[in-house]
C-alpha positions in Angstrom: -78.9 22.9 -65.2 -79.8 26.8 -65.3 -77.5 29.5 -64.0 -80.5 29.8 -61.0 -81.6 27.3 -58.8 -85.4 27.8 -58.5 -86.5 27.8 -54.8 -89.4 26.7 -52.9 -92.5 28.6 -52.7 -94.4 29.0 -49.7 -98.4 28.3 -49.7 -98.7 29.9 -45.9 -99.1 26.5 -44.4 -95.7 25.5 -45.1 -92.9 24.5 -48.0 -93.6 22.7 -50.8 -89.9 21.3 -53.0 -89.1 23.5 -55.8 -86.7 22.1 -58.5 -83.4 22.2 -58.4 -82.9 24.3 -54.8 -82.5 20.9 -52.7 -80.0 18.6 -53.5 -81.4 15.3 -53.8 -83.7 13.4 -51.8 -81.6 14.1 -48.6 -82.6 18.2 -48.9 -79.2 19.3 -49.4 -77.0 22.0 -51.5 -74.3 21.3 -53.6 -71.0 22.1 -52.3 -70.6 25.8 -53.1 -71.2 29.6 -52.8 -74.9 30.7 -53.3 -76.6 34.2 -52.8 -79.8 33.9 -51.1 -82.8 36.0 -52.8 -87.0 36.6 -51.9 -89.0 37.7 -54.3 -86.3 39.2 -56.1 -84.6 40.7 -53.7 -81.0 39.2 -51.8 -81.6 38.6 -48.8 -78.6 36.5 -47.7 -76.1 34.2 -48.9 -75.2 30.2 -48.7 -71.9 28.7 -48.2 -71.4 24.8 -48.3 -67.5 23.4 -48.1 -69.0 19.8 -48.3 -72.6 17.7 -48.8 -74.3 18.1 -45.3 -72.4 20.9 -43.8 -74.1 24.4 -44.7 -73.1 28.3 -43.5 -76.1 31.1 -44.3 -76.5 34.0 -43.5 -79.5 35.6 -43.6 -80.1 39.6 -43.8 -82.1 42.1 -42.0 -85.1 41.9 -44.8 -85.3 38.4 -45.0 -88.8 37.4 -44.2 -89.5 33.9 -42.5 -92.2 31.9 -43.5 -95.1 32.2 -41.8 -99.5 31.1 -42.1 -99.9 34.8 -42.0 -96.7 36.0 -44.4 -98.3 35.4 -48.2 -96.2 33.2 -50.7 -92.6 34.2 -50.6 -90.6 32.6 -53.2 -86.8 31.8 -52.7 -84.4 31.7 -55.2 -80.9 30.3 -54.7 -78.3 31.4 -57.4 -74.5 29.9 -57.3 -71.8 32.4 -57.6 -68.5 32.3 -58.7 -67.1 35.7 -57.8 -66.1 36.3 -54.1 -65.9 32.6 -52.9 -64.5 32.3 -49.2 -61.4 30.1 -48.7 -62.8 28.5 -46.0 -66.0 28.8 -43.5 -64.0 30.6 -41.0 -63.4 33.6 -43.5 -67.8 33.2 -44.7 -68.3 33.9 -41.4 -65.9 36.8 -40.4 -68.2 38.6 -43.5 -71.1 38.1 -41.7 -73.2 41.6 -41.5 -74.1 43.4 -38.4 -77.8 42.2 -37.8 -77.7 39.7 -40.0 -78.9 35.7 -38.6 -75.9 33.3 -38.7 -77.0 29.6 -39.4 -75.0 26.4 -39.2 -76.6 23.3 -40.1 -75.3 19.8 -39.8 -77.1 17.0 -41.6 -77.4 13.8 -39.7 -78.6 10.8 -41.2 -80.7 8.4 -39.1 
């Protein structure tokens, strides 16, 4: 596997899977520390301390999907430099402004 985890492309109406990004048929990240980029640019970062448990954090110029927002590609890179201990400490470095997201897989 590459160094970057190609994302998923928007078409305007919605997501299609891009290779490598999601984990598996259950859609999630590997266990790790990810920066978060659109079109080239960072626009957040990912931290997962175990399979279905995930911590991002999203900046001020991410841009959510929308019909009306164009193709936005999203590119997840892991990182090895900076790693928190622990979720508590990913999210005492959240930024000001910034959009704090927990998600919790549960399996049907």
């Amino acid at each position: 596997m590459s160094d970057k985890r190609e994302g998923v492309q928007s078409d305007g109406e919605g997501y299609e899977r891009g290779s490598g990004l999601l984990a598996g048929p259950d859609m999630e990240i590997d266990p790790g520390y990810f920066i978060v980029k659109q079109n080239g640019q960072q626009v957040g970062r990912a931290y997962a301390i175990r399979r279905g448990e995930e911590h991002w954090e999203l900046f001020t110029g991410y841009r959510w999907p929308s019909k009306n927002s164009g193709p936005v590609t999203l590119v997840i890179e892991p990182m090895s430099q900076g790693v928190p201990a622990d979720d508590d400490a990913f999210r005492r470095g959240i930024r000001q402004g910034s959009v704090y997201l927990h998600l919790m897989a549960v399996k049907h």
